[in-house]
N, C-alpha and C positions, 0 to 999 in steps of 0.2 A: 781831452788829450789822452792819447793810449801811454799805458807805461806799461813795459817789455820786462818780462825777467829773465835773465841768462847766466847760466853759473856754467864757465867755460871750461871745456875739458881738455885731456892733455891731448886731444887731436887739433885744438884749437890752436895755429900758427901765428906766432905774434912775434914783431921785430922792435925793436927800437933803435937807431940812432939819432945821438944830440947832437943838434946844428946851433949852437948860440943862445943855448938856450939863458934862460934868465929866470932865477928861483924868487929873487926878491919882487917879481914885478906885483903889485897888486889885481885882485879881481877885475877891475874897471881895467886895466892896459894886456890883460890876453888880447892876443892874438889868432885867433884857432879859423882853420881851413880845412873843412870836410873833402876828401875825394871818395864821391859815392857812384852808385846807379841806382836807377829807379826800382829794377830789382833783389837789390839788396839784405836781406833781414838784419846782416847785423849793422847794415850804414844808419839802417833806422831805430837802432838800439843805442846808436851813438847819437847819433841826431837829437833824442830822446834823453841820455844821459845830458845833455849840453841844455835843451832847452825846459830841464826840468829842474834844473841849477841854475835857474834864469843868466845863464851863460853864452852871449851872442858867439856866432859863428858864422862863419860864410860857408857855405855851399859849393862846387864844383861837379858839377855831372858828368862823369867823364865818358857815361855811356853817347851823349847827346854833343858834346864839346871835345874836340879831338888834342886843341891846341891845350885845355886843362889837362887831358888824358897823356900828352908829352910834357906838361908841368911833375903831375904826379909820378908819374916814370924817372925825370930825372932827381924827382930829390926822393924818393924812397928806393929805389931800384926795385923795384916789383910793380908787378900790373894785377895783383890780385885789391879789392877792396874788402871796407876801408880805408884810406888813409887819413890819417891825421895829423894836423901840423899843427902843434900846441909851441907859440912861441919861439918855433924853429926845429924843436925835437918832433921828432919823424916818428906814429907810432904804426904798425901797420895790422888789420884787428882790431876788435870789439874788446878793449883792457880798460874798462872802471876803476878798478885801482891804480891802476897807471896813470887815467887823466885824472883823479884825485887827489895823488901823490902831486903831480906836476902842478895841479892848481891850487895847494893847499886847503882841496875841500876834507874835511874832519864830520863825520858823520854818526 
């Protein structure tokens, strides 16, 4: 398995809005939905943070799947990837400490 390191800089655009989110939930009941592309570097930095935290996810290629690519559009309002849907909160960008904070991982 590749593990990526990225220490993001202040050119690095990141959004977040919370949809429902839920702090109590435990590890076993995330929820997380990757929108990526195949060309990507940081979809696969995120991909990478999730499945290196033995933390499942689903996938959505929205280069290849149009109808995911109008999912990801309407709940982030952006067309740039990453997106991440961690439990409802919308993250948009490669943010590690964001999905850590959200998942209660302590490192």
């Amino acid at each position: 398995m590749s593990v990526y390191s990225h220490t993001p800089s202040h050119n690095d655009t990141h959004h977040i809005r919370d949809e429902k989110a839920k702090p109590e939930q435990t590890k076993k009941e995330h929820v997380i939905t990757i929108y990526s592309t195949s060309s990507c570097p940081f979809c696969i930095y995120a991909k990478d943070f999730f499945t290196n935290h033995n933390i499942p996810f689903t996938e959505k290629n929205v280069g290849k799947d149009q109808e995911a690519a109008r999912e990801m559009v309407s709940k982030s309002r952006q067309t740039s990837v990453p997106v991440i849907d961690i439990n409802g909160t919308i993250l948009v960008g490669y943010q590690p400490e964001e999905f850590a904070k959200l998942l209660g991982i302590t490192e």
